[in-house]
N, CA, C and O atoms as a Maestro MAE file, in Angstrom:
{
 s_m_m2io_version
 :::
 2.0.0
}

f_m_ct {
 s_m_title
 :::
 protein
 m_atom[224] {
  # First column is atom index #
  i_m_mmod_type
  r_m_x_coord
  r_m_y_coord
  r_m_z_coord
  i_m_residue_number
  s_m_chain_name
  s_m_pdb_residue_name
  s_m_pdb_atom_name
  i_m_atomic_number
  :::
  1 25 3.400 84.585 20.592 1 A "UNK " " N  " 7
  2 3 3.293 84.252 19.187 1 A "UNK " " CA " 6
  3 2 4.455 83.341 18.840 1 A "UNK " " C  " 6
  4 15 5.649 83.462 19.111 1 A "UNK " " O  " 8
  5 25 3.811 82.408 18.179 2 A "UNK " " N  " 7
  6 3 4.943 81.391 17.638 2 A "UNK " " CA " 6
  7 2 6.089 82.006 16.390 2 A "UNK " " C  " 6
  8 15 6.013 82.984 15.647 2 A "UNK " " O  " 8
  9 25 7.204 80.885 16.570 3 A "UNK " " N  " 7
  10 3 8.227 81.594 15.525 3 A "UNK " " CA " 6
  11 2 7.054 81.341 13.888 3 A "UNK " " C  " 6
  12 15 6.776 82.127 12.983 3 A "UNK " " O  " 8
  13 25 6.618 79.813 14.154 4 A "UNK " " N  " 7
  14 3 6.157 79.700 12.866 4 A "UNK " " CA " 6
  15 2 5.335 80.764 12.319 4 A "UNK " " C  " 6
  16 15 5.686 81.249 11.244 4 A "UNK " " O  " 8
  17 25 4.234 81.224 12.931 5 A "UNK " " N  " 7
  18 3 2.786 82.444 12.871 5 A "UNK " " CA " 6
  19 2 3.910 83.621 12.249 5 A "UNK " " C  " 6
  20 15 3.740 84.070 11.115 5 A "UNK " " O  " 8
  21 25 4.977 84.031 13.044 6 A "UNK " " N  " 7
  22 3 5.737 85.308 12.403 6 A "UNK " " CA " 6
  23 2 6.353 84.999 11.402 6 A "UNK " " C  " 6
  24 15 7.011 85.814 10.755 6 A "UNK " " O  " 8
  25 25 6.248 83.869 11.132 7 A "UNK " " N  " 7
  26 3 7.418 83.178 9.584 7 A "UNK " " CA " 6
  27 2 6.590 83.825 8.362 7 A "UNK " " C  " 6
  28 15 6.853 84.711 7.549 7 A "UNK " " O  " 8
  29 25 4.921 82.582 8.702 8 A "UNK " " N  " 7
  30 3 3.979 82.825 7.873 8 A "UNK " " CA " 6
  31 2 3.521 83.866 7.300 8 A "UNK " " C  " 6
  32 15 3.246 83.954 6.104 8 A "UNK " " O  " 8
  33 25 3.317 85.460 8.854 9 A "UNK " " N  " 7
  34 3 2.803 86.261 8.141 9 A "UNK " " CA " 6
  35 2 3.744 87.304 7.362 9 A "UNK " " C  " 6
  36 15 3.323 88.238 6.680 9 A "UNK " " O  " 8
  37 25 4.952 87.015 7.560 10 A "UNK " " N  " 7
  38 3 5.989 87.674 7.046 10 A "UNK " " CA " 6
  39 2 6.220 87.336 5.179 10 A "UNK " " C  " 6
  40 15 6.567 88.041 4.231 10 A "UNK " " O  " 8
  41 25 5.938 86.327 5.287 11 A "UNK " " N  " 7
  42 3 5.744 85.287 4.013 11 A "UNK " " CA " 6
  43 2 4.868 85.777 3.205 11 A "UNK " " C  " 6
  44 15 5.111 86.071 2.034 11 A "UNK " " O  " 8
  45 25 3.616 85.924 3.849 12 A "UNK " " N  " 7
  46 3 2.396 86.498 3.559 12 A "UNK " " CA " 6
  47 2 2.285 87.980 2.643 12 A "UNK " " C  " 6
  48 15 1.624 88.288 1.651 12 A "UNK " " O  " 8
  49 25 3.191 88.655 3.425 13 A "UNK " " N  " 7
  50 3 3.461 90.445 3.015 13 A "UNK " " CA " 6
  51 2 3.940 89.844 2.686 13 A "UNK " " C  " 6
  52 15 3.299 88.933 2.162 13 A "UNK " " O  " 8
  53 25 5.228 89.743 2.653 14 A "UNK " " N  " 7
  54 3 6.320 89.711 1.267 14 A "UNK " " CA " 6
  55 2 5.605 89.238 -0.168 14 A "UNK " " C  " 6
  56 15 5.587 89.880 -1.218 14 A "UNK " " O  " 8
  57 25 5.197 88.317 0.018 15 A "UNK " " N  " 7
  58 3 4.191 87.495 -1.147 15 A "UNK " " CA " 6
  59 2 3.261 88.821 -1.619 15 A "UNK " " C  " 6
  60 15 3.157 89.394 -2.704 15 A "UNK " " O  " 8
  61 25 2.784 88.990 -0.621 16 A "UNK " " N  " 7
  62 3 1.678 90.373 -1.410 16 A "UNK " " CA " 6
  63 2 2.232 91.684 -1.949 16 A "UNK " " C  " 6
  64 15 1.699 92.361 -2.827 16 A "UNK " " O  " 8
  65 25 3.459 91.980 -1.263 17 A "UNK " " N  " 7
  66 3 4.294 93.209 -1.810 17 A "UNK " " CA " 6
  67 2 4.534 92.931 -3.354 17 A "UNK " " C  " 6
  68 15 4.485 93.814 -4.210 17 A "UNK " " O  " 8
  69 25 4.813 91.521 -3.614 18 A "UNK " " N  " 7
  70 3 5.412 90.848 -4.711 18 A "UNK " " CA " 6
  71 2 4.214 90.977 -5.654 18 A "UNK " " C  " 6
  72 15 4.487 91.875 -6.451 18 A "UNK " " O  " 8
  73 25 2.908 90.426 -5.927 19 A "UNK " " N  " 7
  74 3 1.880 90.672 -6.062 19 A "UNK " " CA " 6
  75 2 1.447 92.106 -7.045 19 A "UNK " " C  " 6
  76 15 1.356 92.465 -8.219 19 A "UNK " " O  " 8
  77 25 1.280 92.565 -5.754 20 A "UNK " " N  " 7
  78 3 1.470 94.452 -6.083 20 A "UNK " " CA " 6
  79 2 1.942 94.626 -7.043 20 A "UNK " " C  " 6
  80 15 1.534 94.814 -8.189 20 A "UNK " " O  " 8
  81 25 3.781 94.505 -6.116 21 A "UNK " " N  " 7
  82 3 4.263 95.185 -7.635 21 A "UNK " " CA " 6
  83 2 4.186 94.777 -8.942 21 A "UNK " " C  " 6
  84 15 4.361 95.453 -9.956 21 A "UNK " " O  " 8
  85 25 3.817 93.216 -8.801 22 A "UNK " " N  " 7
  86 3 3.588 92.903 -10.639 22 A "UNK " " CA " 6
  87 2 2.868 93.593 -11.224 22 A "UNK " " C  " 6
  88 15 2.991 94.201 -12.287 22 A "UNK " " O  " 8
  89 25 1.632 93.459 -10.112 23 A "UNK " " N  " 7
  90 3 0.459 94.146 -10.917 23 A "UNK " " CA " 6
  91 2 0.428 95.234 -11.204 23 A "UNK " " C  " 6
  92 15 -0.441 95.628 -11.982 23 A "UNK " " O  " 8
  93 25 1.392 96.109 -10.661 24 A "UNK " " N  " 7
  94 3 1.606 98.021 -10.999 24 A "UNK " " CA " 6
  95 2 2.347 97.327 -12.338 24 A "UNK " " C  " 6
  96 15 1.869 97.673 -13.418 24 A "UNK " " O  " 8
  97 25 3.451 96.396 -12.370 25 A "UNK " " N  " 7
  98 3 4.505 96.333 -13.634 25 A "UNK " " CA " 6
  99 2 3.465 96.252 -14.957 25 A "UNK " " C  " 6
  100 15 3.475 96.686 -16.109 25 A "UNK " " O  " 8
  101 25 2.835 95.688 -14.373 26 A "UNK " " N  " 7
  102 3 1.776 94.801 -15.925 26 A "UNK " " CA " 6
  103 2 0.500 95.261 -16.004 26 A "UNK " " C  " 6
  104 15 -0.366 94.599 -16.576 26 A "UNK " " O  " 8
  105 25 0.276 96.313 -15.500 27 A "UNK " " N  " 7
  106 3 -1.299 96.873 -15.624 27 A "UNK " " CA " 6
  107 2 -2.449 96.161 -14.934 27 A "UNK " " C  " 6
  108 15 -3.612 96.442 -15.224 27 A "UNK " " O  " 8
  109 25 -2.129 95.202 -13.982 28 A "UNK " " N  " 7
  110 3 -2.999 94.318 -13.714 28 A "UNK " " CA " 6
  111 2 -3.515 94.673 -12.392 28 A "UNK " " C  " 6
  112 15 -3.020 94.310 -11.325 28 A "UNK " " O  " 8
  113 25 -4.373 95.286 -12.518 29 A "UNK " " N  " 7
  114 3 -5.436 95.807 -11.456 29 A "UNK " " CA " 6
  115 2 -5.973 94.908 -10.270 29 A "UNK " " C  " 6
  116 15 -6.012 95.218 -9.079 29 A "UNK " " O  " 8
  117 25 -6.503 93.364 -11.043 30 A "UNK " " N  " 7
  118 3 -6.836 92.780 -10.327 30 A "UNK " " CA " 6
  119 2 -5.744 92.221 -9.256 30 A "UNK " " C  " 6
  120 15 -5.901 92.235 -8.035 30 A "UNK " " O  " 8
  121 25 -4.662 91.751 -9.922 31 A "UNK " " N  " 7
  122 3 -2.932 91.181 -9.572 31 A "UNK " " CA " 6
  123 2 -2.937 92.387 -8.183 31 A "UNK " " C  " 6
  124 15 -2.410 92.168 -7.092 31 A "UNK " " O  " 8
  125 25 -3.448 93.275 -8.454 32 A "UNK " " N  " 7
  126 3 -2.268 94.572 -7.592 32 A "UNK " " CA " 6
  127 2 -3.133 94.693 -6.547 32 A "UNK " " C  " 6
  128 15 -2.569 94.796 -5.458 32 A "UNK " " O  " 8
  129 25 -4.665 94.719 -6.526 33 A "UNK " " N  " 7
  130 3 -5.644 94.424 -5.603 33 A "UNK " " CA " 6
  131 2 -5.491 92.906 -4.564 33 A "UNK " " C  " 6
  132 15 -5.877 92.720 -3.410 33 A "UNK " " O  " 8
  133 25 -5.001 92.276 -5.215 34 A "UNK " " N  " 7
  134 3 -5.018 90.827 -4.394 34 A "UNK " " CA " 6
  135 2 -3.801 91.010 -3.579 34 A "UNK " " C  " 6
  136 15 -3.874 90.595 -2.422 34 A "UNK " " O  " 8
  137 25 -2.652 91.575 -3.979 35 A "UNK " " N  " 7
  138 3 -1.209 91.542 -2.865 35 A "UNK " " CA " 6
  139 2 -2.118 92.743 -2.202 35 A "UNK " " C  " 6
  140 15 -2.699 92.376 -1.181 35 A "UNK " " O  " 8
  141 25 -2.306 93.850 -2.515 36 A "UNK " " N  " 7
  142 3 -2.566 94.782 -1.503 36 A "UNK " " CA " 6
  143 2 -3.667 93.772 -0.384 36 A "UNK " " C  " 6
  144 15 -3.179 93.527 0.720 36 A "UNK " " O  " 8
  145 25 -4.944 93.275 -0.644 37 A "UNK " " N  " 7
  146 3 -5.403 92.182 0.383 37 A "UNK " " CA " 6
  147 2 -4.395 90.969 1.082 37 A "UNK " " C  " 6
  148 15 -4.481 90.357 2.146 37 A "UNK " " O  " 8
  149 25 -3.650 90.937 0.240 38 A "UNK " " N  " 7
  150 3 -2.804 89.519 0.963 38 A "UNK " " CA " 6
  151 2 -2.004 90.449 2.497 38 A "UNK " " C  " 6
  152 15 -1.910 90.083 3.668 38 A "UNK " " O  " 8
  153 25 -1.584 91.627 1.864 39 A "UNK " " N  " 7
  154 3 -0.555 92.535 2.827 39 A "UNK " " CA " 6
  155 2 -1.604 92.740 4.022 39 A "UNK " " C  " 6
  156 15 -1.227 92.510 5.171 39 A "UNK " " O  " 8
  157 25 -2.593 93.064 3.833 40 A "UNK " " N  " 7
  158 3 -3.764 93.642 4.971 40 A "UNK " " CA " 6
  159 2 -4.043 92.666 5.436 40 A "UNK " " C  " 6
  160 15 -4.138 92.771 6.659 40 A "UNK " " O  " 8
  161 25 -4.336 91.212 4.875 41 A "UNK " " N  " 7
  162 3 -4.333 90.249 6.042 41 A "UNK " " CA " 6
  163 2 -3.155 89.789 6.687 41 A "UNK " " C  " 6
  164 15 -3.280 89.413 7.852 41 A "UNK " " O  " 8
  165 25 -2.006 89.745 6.140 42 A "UNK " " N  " 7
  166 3 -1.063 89.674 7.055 42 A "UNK " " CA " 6
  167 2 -0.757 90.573 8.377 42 A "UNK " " C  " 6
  168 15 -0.169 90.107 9.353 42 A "UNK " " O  " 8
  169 25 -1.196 91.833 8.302 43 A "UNK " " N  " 7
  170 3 -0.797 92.896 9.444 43 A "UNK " " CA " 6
  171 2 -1.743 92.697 10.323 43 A "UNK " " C  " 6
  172 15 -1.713 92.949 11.527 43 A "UNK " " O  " 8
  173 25 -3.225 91.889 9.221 44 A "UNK " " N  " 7
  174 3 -4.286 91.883 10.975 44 A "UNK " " CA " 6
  175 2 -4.077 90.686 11.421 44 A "UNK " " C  " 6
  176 15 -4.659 90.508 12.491 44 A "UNK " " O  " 8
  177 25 -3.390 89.635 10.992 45 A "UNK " " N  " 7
  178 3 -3.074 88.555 11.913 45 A "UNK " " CA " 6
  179 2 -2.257 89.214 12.943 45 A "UNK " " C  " 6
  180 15 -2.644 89.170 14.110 45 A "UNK " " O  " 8
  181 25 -0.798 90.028 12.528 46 A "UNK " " N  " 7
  182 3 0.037 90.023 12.900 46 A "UNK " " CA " 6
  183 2 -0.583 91.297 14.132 46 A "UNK " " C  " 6
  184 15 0.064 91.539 15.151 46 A "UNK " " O  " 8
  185 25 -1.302 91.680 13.957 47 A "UNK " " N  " 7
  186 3 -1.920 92.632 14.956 47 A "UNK " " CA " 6
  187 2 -2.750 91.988 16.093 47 A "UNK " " C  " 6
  188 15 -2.914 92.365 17.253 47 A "UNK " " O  " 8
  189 25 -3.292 90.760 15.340 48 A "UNK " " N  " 7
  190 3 -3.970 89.501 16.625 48 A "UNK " " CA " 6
  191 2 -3.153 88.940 17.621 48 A "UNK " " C  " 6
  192 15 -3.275 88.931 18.846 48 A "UNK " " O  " 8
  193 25 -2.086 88.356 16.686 49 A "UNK " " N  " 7
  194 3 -0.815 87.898 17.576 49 A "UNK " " CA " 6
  195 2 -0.112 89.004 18.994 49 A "UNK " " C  " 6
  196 15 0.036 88.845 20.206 49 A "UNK " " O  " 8
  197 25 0.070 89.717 18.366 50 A "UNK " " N  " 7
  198 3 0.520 91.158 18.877 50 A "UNK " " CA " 6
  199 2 -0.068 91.404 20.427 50 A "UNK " " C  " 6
  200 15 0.569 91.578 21.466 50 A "UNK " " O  " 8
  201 25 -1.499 91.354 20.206 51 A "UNK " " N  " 7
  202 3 -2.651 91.379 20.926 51 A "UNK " " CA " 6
  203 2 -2.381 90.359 21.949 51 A "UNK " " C  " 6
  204 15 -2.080 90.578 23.122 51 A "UNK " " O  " 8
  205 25 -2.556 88.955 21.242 52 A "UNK " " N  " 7
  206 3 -2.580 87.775 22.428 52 A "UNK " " CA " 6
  207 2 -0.920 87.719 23.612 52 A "UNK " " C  " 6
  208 15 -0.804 87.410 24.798 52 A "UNK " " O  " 8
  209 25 0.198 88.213 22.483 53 A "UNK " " N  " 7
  210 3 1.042 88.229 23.265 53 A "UNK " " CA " 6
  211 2 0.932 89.775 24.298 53 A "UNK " " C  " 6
  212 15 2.059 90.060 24.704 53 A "UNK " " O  " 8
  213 25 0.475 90.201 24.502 54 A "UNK " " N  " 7
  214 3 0.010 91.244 25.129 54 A "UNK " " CA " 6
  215 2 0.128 90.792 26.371 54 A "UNK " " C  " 6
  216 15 0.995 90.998 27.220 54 A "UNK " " O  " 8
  217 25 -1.158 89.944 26.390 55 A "UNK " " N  " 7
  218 3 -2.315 89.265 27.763 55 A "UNK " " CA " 6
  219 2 -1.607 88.162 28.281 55 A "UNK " " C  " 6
  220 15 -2.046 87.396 29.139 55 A "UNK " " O  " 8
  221 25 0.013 88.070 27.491 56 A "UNK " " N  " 7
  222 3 0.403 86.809 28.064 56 A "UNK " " CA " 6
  223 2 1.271 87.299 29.388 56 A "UNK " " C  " 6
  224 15 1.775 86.464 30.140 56 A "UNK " " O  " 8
  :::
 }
 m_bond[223] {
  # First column is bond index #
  i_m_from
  i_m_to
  i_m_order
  :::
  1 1 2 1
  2 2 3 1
  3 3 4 2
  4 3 5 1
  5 5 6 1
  6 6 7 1
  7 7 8 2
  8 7 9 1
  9 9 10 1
  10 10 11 1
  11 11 12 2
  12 11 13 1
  13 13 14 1
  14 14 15 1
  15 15 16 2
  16 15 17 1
  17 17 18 1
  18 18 19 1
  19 19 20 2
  20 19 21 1
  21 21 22 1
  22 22 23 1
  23 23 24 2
  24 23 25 1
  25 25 26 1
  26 26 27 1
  27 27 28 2
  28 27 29 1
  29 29 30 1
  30 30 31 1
  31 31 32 2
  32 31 33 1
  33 33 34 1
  34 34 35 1
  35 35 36 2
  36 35 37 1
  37 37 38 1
  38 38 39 1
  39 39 40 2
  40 39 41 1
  41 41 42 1
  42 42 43 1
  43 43 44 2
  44 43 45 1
  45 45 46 1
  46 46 47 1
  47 47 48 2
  48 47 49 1
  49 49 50 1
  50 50 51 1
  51 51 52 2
  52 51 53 1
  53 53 54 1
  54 54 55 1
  55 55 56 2
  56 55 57 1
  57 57 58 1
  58 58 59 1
  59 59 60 2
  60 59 61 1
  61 61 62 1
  62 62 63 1
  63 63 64 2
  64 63 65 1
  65 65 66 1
  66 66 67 1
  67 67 68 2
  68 67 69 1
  69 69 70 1
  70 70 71 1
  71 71 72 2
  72 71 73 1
  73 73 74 1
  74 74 75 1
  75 75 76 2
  76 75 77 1
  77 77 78 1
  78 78 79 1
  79 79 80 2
  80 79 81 1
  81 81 82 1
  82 82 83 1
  83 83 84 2
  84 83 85 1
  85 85 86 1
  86 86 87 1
  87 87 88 2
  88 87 89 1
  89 89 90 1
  90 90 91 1
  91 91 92 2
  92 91 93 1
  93 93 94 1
  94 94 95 1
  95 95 96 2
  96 95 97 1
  97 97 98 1
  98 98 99 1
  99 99 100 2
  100 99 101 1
  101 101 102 1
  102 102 103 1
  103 103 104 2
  104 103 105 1
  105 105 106 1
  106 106 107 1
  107 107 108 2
  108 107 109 1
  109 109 110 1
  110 110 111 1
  111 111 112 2
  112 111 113 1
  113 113 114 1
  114 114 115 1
  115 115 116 2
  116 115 117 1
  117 117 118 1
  118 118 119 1
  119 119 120 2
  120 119 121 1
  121 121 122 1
  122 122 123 1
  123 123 124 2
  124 123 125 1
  125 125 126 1
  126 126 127 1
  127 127 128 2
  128 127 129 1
  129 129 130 1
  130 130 131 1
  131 131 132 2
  132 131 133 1
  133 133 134 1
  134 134 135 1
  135 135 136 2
  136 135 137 1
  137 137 138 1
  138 138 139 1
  139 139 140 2
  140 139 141 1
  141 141 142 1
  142 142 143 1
  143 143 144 2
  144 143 145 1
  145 145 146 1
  146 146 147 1
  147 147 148 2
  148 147 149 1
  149 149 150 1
  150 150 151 1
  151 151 152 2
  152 151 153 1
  153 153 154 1
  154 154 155 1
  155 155 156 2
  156 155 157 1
  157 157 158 1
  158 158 159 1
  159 159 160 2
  160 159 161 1
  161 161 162 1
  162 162 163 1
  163 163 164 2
  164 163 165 1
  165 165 166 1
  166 166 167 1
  167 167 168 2
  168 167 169 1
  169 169 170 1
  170 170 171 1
  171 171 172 2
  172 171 173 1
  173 173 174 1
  174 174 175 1
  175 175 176 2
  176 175 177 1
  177 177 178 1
  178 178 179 1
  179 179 180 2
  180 179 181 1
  181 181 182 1
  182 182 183 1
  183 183 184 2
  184 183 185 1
  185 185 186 1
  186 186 187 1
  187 187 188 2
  188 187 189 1
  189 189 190 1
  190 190 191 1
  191 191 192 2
  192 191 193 1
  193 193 194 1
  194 194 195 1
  195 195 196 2
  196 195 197 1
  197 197 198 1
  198 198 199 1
  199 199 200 2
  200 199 201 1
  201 201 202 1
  202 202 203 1
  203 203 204 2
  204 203 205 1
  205 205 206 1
  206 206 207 1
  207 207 208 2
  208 207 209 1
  209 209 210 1
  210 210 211 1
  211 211 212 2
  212 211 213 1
  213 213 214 1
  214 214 215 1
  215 215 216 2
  216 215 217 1
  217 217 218 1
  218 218 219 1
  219 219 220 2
  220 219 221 1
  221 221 222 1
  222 222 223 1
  223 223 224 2
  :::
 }
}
């Protein structure tokens, strides 16, 4: 796995943690649903990567 791919998905969660918590701050359901998806796609990239560096 590249440095960049671990930059990104790190970027990714953080961004969605951020997300979240607005949306818990501000009642915003939809806000708090979208970081919680942003976070879950970051871990299954980061679980792909994970994977390929495996087989390497």
């Amino acid at each position: 796995m590249g440095l960049d791919d671990k930059i990104k998905n790190a970027a990714e969660d953080i961004s969605g943690k951020a997300k979240e918590a607005f949306g818990k701050a501000t009642d915003n359901e939809r806000l708090e649903a979208e970081g919680d998806a942003d976070q879950s796609k970051a871990n299954i990239k980061q679980a792909g990567e994970n994977v390929k560096d495996a087989f390497k």
